[in-house]
N, C-alpha and C positions, 0 to 999 in steps of 0.2 A: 904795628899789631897785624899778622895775620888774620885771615878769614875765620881759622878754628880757635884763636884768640879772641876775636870779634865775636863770635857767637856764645861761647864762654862768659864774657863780659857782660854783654845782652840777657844772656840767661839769669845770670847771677845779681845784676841788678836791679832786674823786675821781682825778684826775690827777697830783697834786702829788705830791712825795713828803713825807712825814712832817716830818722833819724842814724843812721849805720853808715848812710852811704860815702860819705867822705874816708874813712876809715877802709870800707869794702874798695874804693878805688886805689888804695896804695896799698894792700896787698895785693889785688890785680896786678900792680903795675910791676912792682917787686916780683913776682910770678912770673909774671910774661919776659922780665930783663932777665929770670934764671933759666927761662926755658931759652933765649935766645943765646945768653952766653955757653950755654951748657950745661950750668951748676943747678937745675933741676933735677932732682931725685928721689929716690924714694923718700928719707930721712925726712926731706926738707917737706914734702909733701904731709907725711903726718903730723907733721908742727901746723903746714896750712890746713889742713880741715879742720882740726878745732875752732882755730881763731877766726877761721870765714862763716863756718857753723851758726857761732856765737852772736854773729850781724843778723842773719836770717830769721825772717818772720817765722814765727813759731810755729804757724799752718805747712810751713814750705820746707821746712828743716828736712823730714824724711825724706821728699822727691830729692832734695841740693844733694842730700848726703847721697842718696845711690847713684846718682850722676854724677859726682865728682870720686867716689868710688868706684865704679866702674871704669873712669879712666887715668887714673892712679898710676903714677911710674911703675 
């Protein structure tokens, strides 16, 4: 994991809800293995926000979403 992975991770976890977070670590991880191997893309990326969305405390949803929005393949 990268730094800007690490901080990604960090962010999104403190965000999550509790019960979510096992689930929010393997799409993490599946993330971070398409951005390493290359196969990160846009496509793939509007499949991930939904389903990362979906973990997120309902308080936290609008910050998650514009920050993973804004950096969006």
């Amino acid at each position: 994991m990268n730094q800007g992975q690490e901080n990604f991770f960090n962010f999104i976890m403190q965000n999550v809800e509790e019960k979510n977070q096992e689930k929010a670590k393997e799409l993490l991880s599946e993330s971070f293995g398409k951005q390493n191997d290359g196969t990160f893309n846009k496509e793939y990326m509007m499949t991930f926000i939904p389903k990362m969305l979906e973990l997120i405390k309902p308080e936290n949803v609008e910050k998650v979403k514009n920050i993973m929005m804004s950096h969006k393949a």
